[in-house]
C-alpha positions as CSV (number, residue, x, y, z in Angstrom):
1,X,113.1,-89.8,-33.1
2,X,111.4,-93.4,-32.6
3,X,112.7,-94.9,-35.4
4,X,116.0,-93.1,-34.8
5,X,116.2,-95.1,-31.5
6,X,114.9,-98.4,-32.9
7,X,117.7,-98.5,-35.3
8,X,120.4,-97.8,-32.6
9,X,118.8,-100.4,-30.6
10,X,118.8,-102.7,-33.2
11,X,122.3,-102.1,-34.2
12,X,123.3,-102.6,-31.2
13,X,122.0,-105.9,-30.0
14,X,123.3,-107.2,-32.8
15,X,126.3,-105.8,-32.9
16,X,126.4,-107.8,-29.5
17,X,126.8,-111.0,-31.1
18,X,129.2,-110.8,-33.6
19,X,127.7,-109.1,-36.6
20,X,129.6,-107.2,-38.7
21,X,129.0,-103.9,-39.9
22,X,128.1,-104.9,-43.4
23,X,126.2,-107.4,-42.3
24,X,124.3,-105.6,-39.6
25,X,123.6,-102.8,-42.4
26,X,122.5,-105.6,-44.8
27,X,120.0,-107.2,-41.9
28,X,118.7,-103.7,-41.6
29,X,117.7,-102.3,-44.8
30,X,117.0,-105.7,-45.9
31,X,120.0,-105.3,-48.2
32,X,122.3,-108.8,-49.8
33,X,126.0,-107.8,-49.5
34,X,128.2,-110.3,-51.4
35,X,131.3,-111.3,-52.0
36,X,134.5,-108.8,-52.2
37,X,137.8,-110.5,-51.4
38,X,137.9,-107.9,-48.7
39,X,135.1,-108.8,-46.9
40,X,132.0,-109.8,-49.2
41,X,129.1,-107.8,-51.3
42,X,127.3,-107.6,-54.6
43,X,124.3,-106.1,-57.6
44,X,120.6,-107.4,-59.0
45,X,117.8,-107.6,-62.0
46,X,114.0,-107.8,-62.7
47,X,110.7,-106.6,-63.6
48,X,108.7,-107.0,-60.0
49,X,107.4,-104.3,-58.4
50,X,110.1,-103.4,-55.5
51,X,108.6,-103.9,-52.1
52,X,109.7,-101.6,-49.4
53,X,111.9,-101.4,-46.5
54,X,110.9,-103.7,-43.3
55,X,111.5,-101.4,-40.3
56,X,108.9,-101.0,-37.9
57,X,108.2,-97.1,-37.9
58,X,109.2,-96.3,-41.4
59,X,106.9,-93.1,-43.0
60,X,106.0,-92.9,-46.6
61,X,108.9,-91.0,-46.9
62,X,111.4,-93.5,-45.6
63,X,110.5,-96.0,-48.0
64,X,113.1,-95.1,-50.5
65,X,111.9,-97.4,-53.2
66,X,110.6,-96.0,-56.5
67,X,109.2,-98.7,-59.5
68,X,111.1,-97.4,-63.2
69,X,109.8,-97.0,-66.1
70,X,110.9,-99.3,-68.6
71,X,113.7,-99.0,-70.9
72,X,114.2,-100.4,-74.0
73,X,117.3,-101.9,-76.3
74,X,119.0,-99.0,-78.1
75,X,121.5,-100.1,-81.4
76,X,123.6,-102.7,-81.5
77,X,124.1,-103.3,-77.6
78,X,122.0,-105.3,-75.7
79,X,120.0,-103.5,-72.8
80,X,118.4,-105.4,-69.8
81,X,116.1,-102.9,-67.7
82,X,117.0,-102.5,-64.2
83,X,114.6,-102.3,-61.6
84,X,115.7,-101.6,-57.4
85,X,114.8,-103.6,-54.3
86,X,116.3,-101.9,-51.0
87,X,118.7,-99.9,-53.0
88,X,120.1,-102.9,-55.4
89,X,118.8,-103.4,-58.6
90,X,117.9,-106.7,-60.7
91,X,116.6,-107.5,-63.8
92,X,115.0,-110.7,-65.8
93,X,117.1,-113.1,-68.3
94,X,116.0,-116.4,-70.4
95,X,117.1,-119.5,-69.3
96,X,116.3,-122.6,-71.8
97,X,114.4,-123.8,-74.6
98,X,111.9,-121.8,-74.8
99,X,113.1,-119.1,-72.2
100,X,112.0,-119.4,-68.4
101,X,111.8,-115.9,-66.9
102,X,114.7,-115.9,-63.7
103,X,115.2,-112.3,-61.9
104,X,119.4,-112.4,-61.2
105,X,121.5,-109.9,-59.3
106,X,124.0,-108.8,-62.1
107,X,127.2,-108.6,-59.7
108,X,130.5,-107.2,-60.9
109,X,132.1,-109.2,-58.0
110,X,131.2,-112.2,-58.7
111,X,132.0,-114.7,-61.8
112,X,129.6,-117.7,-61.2
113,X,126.0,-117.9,-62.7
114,X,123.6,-119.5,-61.1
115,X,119.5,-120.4,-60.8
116,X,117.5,-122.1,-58.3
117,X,116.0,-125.2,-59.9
118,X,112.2,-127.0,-58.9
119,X,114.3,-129.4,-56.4
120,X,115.5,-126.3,-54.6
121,X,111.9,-126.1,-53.3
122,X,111.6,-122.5,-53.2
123,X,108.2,-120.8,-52.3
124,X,106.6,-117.7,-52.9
125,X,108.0,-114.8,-55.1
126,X,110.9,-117.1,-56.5
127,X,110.7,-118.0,-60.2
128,X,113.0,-121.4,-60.5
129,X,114.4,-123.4,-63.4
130,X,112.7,-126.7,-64.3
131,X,115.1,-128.5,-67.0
132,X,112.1,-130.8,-67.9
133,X,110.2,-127.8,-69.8
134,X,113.2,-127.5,-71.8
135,X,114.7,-128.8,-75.1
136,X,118.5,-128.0,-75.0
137,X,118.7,-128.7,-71.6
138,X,121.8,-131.3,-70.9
139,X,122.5,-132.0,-67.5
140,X,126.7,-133.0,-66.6
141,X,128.1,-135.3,-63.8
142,X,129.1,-133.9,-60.7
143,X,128.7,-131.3,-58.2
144,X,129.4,-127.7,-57.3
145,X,129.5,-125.8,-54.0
146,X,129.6,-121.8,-54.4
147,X,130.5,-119.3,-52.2
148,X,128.0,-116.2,-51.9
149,X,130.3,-114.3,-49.7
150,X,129.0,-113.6,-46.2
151,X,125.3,-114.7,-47.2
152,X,126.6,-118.6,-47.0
153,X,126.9,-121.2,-49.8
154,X,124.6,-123.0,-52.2
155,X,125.1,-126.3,-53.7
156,X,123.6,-127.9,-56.9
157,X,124.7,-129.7,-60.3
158,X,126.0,-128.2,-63.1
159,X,124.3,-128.2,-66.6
160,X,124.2,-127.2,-70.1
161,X,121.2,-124.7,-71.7
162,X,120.9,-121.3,-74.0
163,X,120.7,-118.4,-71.9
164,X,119.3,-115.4,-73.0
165,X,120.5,-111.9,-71.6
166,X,118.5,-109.4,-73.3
167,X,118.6,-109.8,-76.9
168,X,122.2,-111.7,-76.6
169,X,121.9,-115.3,-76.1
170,X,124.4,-117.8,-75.2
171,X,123.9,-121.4,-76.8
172,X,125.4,-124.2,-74.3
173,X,126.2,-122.5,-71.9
174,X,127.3,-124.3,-68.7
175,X,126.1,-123.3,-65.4
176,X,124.7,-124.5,-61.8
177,X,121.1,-125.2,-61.3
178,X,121.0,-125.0,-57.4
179,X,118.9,-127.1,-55.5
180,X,120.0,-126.4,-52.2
181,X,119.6,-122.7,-50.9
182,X,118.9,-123.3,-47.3
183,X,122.4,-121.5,-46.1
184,X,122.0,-118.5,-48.3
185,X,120.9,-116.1,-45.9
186,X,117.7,-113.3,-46.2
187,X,117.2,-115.1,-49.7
188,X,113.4,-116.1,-49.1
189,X,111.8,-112.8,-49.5
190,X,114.3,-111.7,-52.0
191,X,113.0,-110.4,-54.8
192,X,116.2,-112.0,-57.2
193,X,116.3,-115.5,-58.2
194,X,119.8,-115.9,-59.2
195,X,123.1,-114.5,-59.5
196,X,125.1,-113.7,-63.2
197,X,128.5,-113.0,-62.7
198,X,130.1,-109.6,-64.2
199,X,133.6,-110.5,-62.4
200,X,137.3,-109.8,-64.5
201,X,138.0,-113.1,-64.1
202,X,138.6,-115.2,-67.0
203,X,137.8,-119.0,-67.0
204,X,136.4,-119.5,-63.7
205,X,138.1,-122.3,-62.0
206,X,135.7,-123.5,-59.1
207,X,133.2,-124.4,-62.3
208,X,136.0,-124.9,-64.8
209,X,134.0,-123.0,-67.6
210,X,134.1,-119.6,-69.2
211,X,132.6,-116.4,-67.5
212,X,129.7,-114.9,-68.1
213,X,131.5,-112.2,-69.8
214,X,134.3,-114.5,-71.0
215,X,131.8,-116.4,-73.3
216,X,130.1,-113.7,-74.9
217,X,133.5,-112.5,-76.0
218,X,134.4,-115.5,-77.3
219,X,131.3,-116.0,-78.7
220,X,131.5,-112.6,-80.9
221,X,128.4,-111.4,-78.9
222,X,129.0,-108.2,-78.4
223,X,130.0,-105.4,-80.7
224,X,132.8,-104.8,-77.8
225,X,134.2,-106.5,-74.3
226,X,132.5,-103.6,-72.3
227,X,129.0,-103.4,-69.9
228,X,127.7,-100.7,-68.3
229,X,125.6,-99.6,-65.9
230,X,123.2,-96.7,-65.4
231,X,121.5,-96.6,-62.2
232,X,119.1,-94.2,-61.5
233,X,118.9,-91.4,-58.4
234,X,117.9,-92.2,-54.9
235,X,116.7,-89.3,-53.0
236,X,115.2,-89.1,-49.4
237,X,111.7,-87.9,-50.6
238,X,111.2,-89.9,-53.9
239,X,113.3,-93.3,-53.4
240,X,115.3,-94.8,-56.2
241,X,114.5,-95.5,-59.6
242,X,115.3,-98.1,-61.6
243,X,118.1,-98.1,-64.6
244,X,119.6,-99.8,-67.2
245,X,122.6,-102.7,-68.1
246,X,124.3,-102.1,-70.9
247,X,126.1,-105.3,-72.8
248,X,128.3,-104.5,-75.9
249,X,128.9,-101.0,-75.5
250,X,127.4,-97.6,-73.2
251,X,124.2,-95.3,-73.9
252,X,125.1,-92.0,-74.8
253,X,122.3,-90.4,-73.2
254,X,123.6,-91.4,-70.0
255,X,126.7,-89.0,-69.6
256,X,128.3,-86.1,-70.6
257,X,131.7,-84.9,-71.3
258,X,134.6,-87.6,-71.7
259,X,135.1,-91.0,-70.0
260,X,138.4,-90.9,-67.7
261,X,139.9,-94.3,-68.4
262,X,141.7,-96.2,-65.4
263,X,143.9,-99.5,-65.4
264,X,142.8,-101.7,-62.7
265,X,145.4,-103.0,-60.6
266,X,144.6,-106.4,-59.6
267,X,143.9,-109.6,-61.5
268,X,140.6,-110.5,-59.3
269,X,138.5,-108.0,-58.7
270,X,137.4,-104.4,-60.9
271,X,140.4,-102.6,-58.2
272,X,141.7,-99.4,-59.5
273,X,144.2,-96.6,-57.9
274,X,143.0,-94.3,-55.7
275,X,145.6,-91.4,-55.1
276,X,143.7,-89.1,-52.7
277,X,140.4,-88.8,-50.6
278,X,139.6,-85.5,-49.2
279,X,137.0,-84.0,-47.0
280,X,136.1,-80.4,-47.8
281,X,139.0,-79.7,-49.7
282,X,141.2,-81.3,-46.6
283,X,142.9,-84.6,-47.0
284,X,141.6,-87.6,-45.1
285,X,145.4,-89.1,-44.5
286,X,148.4,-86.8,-44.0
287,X,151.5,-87.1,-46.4
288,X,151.5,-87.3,-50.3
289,X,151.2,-91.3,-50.3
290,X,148.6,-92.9,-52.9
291,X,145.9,-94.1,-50.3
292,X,145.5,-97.8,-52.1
293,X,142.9,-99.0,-54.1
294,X,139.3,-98.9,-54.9
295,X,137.0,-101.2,-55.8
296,X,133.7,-100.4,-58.0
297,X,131.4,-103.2,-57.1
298,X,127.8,-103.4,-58.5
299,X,127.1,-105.6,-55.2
300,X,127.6,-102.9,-52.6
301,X,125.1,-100.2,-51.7
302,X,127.3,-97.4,-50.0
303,X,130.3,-96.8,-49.9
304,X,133.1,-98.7,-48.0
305,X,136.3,-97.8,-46.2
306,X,139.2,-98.9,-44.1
307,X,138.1,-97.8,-40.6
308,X,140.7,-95.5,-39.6
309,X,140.0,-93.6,-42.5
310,X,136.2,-93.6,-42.2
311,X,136.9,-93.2,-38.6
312,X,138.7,-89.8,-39.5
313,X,135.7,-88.9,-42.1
314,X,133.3,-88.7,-39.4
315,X,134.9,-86.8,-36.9
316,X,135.5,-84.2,-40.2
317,X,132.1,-83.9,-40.7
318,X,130.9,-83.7,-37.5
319,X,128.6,-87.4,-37.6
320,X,128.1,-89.2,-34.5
321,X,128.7,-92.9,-34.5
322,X,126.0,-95.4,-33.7
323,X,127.5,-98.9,-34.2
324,X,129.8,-101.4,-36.2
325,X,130.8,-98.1,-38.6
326,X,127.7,-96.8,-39.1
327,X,127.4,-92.9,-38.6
328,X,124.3,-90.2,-38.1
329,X,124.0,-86.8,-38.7
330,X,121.1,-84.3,-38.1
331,X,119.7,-83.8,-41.7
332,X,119.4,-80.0,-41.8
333,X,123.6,-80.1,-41.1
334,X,125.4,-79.1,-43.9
335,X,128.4,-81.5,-44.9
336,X,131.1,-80.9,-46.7
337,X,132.2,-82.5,-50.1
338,X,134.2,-85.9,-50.2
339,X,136.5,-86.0,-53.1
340,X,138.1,-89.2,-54.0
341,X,141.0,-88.5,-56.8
342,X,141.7,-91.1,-59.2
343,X,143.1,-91.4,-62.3
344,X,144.0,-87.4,-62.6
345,X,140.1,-86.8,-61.9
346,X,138.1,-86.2,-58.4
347,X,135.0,-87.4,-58.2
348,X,132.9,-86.0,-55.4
349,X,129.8,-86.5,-53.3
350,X,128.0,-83.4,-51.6
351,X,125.7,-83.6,-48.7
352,X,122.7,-84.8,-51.0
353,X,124.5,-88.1,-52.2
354,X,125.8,-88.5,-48.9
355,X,122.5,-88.9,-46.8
356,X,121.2,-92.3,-47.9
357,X,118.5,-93.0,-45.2
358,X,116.1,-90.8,-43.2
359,X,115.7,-91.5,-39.6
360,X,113.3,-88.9,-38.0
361,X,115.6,-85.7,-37.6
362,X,118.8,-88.5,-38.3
363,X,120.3,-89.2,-41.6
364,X,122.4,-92.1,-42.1
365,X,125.5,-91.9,-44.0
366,X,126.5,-93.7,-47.1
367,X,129.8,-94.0,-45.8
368,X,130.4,-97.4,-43.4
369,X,133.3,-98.5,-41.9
370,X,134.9,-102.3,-43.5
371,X,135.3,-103.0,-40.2
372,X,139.2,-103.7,-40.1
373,X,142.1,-101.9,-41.7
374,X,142.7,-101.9,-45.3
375,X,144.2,-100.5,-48.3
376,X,140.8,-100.4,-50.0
377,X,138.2,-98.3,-50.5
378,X,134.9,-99.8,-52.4
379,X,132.7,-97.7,-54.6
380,X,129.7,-98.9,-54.4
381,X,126.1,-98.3,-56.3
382,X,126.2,-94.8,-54.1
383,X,129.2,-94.1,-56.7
384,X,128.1,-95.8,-59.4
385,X,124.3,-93.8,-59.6
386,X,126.4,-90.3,-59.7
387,X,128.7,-91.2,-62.2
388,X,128.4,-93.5,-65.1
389,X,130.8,-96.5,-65.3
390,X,131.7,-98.8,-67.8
391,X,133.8,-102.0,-67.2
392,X,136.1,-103.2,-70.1
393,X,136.2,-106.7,-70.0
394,X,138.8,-106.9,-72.7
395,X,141.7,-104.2,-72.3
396,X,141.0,-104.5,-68.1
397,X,140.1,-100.7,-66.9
398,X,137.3,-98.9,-65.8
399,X,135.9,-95.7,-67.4
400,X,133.8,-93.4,-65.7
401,X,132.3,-90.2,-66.6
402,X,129.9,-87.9,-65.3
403,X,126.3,-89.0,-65.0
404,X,123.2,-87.8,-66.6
405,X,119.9,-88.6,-65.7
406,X,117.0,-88.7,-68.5
């Protein structure tokens, strides 16, 4: 019941000057949401032990962080183990000649890569890039600012060095080595260094070089243009575990049955069409209208909706509001199943994958609010742990099939 009033409290002062809901959410759990052209989120990489959740009042059991056991490379495709910090995951790539460990946030909305470099003067947990240790390294003219979405900006120079994501490595690559992090928000105690990009784009024009992605495909990297993810379970008792990224192609012995494949339907962003989003087998909007679009972003811990729809979900399900579009229920109450219908298939969510965070006899959703109205839906890492999910790069749709944990 204390800690249940300390977050209300807290929401609620700072929902007195001017926060957002995501943001307020991201202050709280200690979670970095980055940047969705809707509003701004994002997903990380690494092999630190995961520190724990910073609320005063928190019990063992509200921890909700699990380390993983490590995974290792399977065939042809390159695998990068995953490990979880405040429900999004990171993992460790090379960068130079020879390799310097960096922890990134691998983010699916997001097309840039950056690292920190030893001018950024970073303390603490932070691993950072010094050029001078390594032999390929060619620094270029100029400078870059990048956007991080609501966390702020950082600024740096741009460079040329190998980079080395799991067994894959990308000779001259170009890139930013930051040296100036000061307005990237909740970024000291971080346990992510940098940021690789997993975006659709192609040819990123606020660097003027190739993707991530885009280069290993036209470096014949990978055995095809796909990634994917498997994220391990969260529970309430037991936290999350960690997972895995695939590069190159998907590990069978993380799903079952057949992948449901789905166009996406813009040029920016991994946006798909969502026809229908019911709550225990009612629909959420009347009429027979597709209800927009969703977004599966890497970078996003819960899932997101326009606010008169999430609004609507709620009062279904009989959750009380606390602030911003966040929402409560008493964790013995039963809930019924959310459905979203895409792509001829329904995907659902019962009353476990809905409760994300326990507050004394209060549960938090994983459902917020955007905050404004919207077309959009975003399917976060509370999607992408139930089901598994693989992004093709090169013909521009998502699969997803049904999840399977080892």
């Amino acid at each position: 019941q204390a800690s249940a009033h300390f977050l209300l409290r807290t929401l609620l002062r700072y929902s007195r000057s001017g926060m957002t809901a995501v943001s307020v959410l991201g202050l709280l759990l200690g979670v970095q949401i980055f940047g969705l052209a809707l509003a701004s989120i994002r997903v990380p990489i690494a092999t630190s032990m995961p520190r724990q959740l910073q609320l005063p009042g928190f019990q063992k059991e509200d921890a909700f962080l699990k380390p993983s056991a490590p995974i290792t490379e399977n065939g042809s495709a390159a695998a990068v183990p995953l490990d979880v910090q405040n429900l999004l995951y990171h993992g460790k790539i090379q960068v130079g000649t020879p390799g310097q460990s960096i922890s990134v946030l691998f983010l699916t909305s997001f097309n840039y890569f950056w690292v920190p470099n030893v001018d950024a003067g970073l303390t603490g947990n932070h691993s950072v890039f010094d050029a001078s240790q390594s032999s390929t390294h060619v620094p270029l003219p100029g400078r870059v600012v990048l956007s991080v979405g609501s966390l702020g900006v950082v600024t740096g120079g741009l460079c040329r060095d190998d980079v080395s994501i799991g067994s894959l490595t990308l000779a001259n690559y170009t890139f930013a080595e930051v040296d100036n992090t000061g307005l990237l928000q909740r970024y000291e105690n971080a346990a992510w260094d940098g940021i690789l990009g997993l975006g659709v784009a192609r040819s990123n024009g606020a660097v003027g070089v190739p993707t991530p992605m885009e280069a290993l495909v036209q470096g014949g990297l990978l055995d095809k243009p796909i990634f994917a993810f498997h994220l391990g379970r969260c529970s309430l008792e037991d936290g999350c575990l960690g997972g895995e990224l695939v590069l190159g192609g998907v590990e069978a012995e993380h799903y079952s049955g057949d992948f449901t494949f789905m166009n996406l339907v813009r040029d920016d962003s991994w946006a798909i069409q969502l026809d229908a989003v019911t709550v225990g087998g009612r629909p959420l909007r009347k009429g027979a209208a597709p209800v927009g679009v969703a977004v599966v972003d890497s970078g996003v811990p819960l899932l997101l909706g326009p606010e008169e729809d999430v609004t609507r979900l709620a009062r279904m399900v009989g959750a009380s509001a606390t602030v911003n579009g966040l929402y409560a229920v008493r964790c013995d109450k039963e809930l019924p199943s959310l459905v979203f219908s895409a792509g001829g298939r329904d995907f659902s969510f019962n009353a476990e994958d809905l409760r994300v965070l326990r507050l004394g006899d209060l549960c938090i959703l994983g459902v917020q609010s955007l905050g404004f109205q919207s077309d959009a839906w975003v399917l976060g890492l509370a999607f992408m742990r139930k089901y598994y999910v693989q992004f093709d790069w090169g013909a521009r749709r998502i699969g997803v099939a049904e999840g399977k944990q080892a």
